[in-house]
N, C-alpha and C positions, 0 to 999 in steps of 0.2 A: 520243076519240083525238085530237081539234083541240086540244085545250087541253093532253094531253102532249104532242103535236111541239110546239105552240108555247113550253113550259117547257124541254123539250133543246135547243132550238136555241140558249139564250143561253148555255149551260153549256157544251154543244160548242164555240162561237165563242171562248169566253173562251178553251178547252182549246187550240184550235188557235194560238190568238196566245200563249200561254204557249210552248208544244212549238215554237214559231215563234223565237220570244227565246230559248230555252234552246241551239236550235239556232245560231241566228247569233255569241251567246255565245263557244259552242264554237270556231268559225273565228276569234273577236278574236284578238290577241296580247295576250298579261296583262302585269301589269308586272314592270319592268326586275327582274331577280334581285341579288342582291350580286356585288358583283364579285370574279375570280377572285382568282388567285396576282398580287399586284403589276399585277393591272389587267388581266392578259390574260384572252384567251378560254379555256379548260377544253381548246378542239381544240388548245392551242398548249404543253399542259403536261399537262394528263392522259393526252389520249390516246398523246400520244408513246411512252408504255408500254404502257397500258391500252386498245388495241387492237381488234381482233375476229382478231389472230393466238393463237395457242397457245403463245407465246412463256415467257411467265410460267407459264405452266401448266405449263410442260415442264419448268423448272427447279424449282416448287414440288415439281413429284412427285420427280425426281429426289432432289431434297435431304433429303424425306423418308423415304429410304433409307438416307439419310449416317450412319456414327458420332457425326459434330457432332449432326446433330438428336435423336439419342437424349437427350440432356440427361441424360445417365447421371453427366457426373462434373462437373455445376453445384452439386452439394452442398460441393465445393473453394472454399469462397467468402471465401478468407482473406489477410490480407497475404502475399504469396508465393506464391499461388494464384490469385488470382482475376484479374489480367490473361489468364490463359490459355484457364480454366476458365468466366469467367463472360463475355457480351457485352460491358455494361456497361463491366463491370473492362478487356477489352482495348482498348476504345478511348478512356477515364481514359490507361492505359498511353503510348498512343500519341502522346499530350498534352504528357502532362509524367515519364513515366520513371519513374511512383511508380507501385508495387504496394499496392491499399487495400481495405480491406472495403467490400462493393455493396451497398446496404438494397435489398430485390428484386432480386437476379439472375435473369438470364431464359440460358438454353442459348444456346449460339455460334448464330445465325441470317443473314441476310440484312442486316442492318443492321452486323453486325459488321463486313463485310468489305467492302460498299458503300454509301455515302451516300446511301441512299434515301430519295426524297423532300425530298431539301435542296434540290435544282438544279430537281428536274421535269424533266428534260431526259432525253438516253441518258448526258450524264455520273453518273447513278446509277448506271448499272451498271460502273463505275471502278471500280479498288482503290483504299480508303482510303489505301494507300501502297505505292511501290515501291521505297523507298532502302534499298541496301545495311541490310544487320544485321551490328553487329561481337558474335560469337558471344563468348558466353559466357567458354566454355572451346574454347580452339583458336587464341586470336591470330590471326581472320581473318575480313575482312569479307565477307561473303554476298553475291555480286550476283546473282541469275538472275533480273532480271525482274520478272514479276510475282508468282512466288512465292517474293519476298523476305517479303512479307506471311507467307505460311507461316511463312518463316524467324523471324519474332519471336516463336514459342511452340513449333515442332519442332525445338530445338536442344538441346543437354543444359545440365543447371544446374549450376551452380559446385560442384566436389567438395574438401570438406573433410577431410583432408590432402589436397590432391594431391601421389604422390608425387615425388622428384628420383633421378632416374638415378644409382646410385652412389651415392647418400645415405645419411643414418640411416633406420634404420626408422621407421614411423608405427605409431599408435595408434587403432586407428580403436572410433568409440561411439555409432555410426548403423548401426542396420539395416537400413540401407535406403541404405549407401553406394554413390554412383556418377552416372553421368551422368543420372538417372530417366529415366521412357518419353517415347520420343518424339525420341531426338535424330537424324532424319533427315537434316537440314542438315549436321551436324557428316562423318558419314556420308560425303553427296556430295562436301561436298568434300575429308575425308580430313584432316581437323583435329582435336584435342581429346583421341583418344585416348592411351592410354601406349606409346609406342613401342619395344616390349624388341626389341633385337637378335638375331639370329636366322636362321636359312637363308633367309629372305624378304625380300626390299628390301621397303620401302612406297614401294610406288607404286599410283596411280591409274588405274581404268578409265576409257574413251573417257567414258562418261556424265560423270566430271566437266568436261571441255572442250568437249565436241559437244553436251550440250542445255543451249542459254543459257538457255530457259527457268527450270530445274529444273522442280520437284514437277509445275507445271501439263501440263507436256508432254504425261505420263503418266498423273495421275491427272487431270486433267480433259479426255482426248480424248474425241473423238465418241463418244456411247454409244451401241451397240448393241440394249439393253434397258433395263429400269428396274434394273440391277442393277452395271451398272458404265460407267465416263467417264459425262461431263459432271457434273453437280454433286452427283451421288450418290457420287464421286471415289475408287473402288475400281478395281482395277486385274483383280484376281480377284473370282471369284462364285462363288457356289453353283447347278449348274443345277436341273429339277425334276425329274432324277432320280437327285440329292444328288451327283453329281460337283462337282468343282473344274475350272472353264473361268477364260479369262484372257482380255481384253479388250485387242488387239492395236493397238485402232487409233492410239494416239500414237507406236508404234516405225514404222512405214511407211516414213518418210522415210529413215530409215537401214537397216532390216533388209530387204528385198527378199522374201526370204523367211519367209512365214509357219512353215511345216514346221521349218523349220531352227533359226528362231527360238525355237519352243516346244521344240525337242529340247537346242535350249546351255541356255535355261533349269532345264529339268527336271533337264540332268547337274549343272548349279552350283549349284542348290538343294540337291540330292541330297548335294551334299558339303559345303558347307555347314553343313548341317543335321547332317550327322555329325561335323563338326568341334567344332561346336557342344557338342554332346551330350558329345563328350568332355571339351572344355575344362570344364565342370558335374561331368560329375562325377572330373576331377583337385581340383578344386576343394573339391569336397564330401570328396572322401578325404583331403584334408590337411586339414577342418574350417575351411574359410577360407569356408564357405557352407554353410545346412544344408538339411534337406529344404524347405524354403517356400521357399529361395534366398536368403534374409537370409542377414548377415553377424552369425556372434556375437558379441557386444560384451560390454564392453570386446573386444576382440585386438589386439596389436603386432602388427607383420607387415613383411616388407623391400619396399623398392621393387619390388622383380618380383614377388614377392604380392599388393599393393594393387594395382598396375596390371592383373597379370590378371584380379582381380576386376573391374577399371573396362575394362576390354576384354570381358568378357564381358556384362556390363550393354548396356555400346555395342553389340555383336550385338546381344543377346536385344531391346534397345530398338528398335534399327531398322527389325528387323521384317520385313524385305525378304530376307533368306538371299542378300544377295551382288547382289541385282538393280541395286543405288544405287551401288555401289562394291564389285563382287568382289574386284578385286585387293588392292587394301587388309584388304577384311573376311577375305580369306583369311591375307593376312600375321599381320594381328593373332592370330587365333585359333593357328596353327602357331604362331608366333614361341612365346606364350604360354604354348601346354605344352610346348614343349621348354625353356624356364625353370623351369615347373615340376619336369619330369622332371629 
């Protein structure tokens, strides 16, 4: 037994001054790591964002609800297309004013629309741009803010014939004649479309004076759920027990009333939507649009025909049944079939 303690004891000893160094080790400081962004500390640039709030989280989940993130229509990845449809492409666009094919396009994201990661700073979270957009079709530059940004891909695109008031008739050999989806901008402020004369003056609801914002006002107010405002940017939602609910909180400032709010809503949707309906199918009965809603091509057709057709595109594109611009979207639709008729 004397001669095994006296063999562990040097083994233990050794043990103890190892587990001794290994320890003290631990408590050094190691050395200096690479330095940061241009020199700074990591507290003075990363974390600025990358926090321990819920901040980024909140907006990732949101976003992940959005239409944009679906990347449903990144397959658009064409001259003509692809500033819109693709990330990449929209901010090439915002460069130099050329539309070009993307090698990898990636779906509208977070980079698109803010400069993450350029600055490190909260200037990331900036819109890439807020200057006016001189719209397409409509002779009229866009100011709301910061979603002018919106404004350079939700406006309508150049319509070939457009007609003239009183003019010869057109020839139209696009199926797909008209302002395409999405011309919200145009909408607001009551530009672009064909203006047929008519029992309706065109004129403009309060929305286009009173929210300087535009689009953000409303679709990115405060959300309520994962389902609509802030960056999941729906205005309506589906609830879970498959009803349609509407997400109030960017009208507050001006509507006082909730109750009353959703009741003028609901009646000018309601007509709206039936105006609509009709103006389609006046349309489809004189074969000036067929069951898909394309236009037959080749057709001639007179100025107050194309332009109905490009007034009803403008509804059906906007998407909004009068919420963006009633009085106008109401004009245009009446004005419309009483030309026809």
């Amino acid at each position: 037994m004397t001669n095994k303690f006296t063999f562990l004891t040097p083994v233990m000893f050794i043990m103890l001054i190892t587990l001794s160094l290994m320890i003290t080790s631990c408590t050094k400081e190691g050395p200096q790591g690479p330095p940061g962004l241009d020199g700074q500390d990591a507290t003075e640039t990363c974390m600025t964002c990358h926090d321990f709030s819920e901040t980024i989280v909140t907006k990732f989940t949101q976003y992940s609800y959005s239409t944009h993130a679906s990347g449903n229509n990144v397959d658009r990845n064409g001259v003509g297309c692809s500033q819109c449809h693709t990330s990449q492409g929209f901010r090439s666009y915002l460069v130099d004013g050329v539309s070009v094919l993307m090698p990898d396009p990636t779906p509208i994201n977070c980079r698109t629309c803010h400069p993450i990661h350029e600055s490190y700073s909260t200037d990331d979270y900036a819109v890439r741009t807020n200057a006016p957009v001189n719209l397409i079709v409509g002779d009229f530059a866009y100011d709301y803010g910061n979603s002018n940004l919106c404004a350079n891909c939700h406006q309508a695109r150049s319509i070939s014939p457009y007609p003239i008031a009183g003019g010869d008739d057109v020839t139209i050999t696009n199926a797909r004649y008209g302002p395409h989806y999405g011309p919200q901008s145009n909408m607001i402020a009551g530009k672009g479309p064909f203006e047929i004369p008519g029992s309706l003056p065109y004129e403009n609801s309060a929305h286009t004076s009173l929210v300087t914002d535009g689009c953000v006002t409303c679709h990115l107010a405060p959300a309520s759920n994962l389902h609509s405002g802030g960056h999941q940017m729906n205005v309506s939602y589906t609830t879970s027990s498959g009803a349609t609910a509407f997400n109030y909180s960017g009208c507050t400032s001006c509507h006082t009333s909730a109750t009353e709010l959703a009741e003028n809503r609901a009646e000018k949707r309601a007509e709206i939507e039936d105006l609509k309906a009709q103006l389609l199918a006046k349309l489809q009965e004189k074969g000036l649009l067929n069951a898909s809603e394309l236009v037959p091509q080749p057709i001639t057709v007179s100025p107050n025909e194309a332009g109905a057709i490009i007034n009803y595109k403008f509804v059906y594109g906007d998407h909004s049944y009068g919420a963006h611009n009633y009085l106008y979207t109401k004009a245009l639709l009446v004005n419309s079939l009483e030309a026809l008729n």
